[in-house]
N, C-alpha and C positions, 0 to 999 in steps of 0.2 A: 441489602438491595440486590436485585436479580442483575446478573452483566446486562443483560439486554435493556431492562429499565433503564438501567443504569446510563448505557448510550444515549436514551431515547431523551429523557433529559441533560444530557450534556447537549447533545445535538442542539439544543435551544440555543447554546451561547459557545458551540464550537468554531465557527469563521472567526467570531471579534476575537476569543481567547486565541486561536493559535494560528489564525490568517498570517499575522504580519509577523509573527515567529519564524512561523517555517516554510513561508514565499519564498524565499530563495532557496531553500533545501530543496523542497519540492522542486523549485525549475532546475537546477542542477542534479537530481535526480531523473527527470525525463530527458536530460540531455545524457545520462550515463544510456540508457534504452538505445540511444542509435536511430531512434525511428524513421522510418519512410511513408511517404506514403501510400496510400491503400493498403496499410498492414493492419495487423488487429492484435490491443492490446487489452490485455487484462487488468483492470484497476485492482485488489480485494487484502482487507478490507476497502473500500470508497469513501466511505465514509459520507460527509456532506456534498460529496464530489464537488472537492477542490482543486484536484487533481488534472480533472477533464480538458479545462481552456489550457493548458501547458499540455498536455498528451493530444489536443485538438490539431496542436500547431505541425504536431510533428505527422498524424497520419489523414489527416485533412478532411474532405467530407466523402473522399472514397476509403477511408480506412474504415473502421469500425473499434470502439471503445467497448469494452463489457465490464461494467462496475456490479460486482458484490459486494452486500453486504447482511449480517443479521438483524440489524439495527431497524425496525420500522422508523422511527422517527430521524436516524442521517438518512435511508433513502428517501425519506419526502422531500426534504432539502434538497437533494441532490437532484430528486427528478423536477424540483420548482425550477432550479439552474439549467438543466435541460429541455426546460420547455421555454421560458425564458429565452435562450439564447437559438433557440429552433433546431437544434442537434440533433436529427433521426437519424444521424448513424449512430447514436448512442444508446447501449441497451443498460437495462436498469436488472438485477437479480437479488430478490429476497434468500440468503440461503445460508445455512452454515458453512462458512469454511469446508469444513473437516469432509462436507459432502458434495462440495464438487465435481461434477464432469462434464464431458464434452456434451455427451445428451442434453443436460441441464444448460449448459452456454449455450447450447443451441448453433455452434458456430465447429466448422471443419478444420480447422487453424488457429491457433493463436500464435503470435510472433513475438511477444512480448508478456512479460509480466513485471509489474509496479507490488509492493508493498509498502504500505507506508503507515509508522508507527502503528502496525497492526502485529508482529513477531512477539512483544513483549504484555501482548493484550487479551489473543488468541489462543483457548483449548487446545491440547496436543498441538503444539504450534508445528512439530515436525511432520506429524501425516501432514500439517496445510500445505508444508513446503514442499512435502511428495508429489501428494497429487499437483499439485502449481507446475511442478516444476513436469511431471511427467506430462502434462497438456503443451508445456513448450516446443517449437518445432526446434528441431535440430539446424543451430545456426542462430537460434531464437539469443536474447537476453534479458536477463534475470537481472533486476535490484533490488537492494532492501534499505530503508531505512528505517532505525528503528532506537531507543534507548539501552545504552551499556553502564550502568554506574558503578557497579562492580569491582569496587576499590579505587572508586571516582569523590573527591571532594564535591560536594553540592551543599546550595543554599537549603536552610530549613523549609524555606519556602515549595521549593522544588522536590524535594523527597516530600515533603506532606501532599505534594500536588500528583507526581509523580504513583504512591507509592497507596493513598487514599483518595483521590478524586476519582482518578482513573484507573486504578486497579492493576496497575501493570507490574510486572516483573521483571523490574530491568536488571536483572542477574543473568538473564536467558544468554545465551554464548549462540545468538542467534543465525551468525555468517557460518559459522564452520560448517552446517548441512553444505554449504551454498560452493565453499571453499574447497569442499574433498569431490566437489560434482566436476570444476570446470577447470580449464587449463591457464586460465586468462584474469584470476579473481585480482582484485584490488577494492580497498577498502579505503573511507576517508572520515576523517574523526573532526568534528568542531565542535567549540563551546555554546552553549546554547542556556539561556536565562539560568544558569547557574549547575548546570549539567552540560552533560556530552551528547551529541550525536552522532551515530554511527552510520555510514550510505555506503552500500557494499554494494558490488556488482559483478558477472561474469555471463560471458557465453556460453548456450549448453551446445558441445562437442557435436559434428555432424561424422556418424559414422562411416 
């Protein structure tokens, strides 16, 4: 099955499957970001945009949200949630990762950028992190969370879910781009349905 299919149906039953998993990762995740208001943050991948109401809280209805993703089927989702909750500062973008730009975001700034379990799922993950990280303003921050199992004990269940549902590669040594960029990294590991979680973060340096 194609990645992108692939998403397009899990997207169906992605909220029940990993809502109440990673509702707390996620909100301790937007609280590594720092956020303010009227700032503008990068979701990508978004996914279902789960994300959104916790990145809402922090840059309010004068910030600006931009969720990527390639997934036709999480961005319907995500833009139902969007409409649903009346969000027009929040922008929606069909796109590969790997081709990102400021053009494309349509936005002169971004202040932040979010990843979440997109590093071990994602094409060349390290151009994403390039370019991500090069749209960051200086001063801006980066997090990631993502899967490390990588001489991790996990439930059969979790490497079969992990490893064929969803395709991912949690071998990926995904913080270290993230770690040689900034002066400030710190990382935080928890167990999770029979696996690890990885939520890494840092400031990129204002020259």
């Amino acid at each position: 099955m194609r990645r992108i299919q692939r998403y397009d149906l899990l997207s169906l039953g992605y909220d029940v499957v990993t809502g109440p998993v990673h509702r707390q990762h996620r909100i301790d995740a937007v609280e590594l970001l720092q956020l303010r208001a009227g700032q503008t943050v990068l979701d990508v991948p978004c996914g279902t945009g789960t994300n959104f109401q916790f990145l809402n809280l922090g840059v309010g209805r004068t910030g600006q949200i931009v969720g990527c993703d390639y997934s036709p089927g999480m961005l319907a989702r995500a833009c139902a949630k969007v409409e649903k909750a009346g969000w027009d500062h929040v922008k929606l973008i069909e796109t590969d990762a790997r081709l990102i730009t400021r053009d494309l975001l349509g936005t002169t700034k971004i202040d932040a950028v979010i990843c979440m379990l997109g590093m071990s799922v994602m094409p060349d993950w390290e151009l994403v992190f390039e370019r991500t990280y090069d749209l960051l303003e200086p001063g801006g921050r980066y997090v990631m969370l993502d899967l490390f199992l990588d001489g991790k004990r996990t439930t059969r269940f979790a490497d079969a879910y992990y490893r064929v549902v969803v395709n991912a590669d949690s071998t990926r040594r995904f913080w270290e781009p993230l770690e040689a960029c900034v002066p400030d990294f710190e990382a935080h590991e928890e167990p999770c349905v029979g696996g690890v979680v990885l939520t890494v973060a840092g400031t990129k340096p204002i020259d």
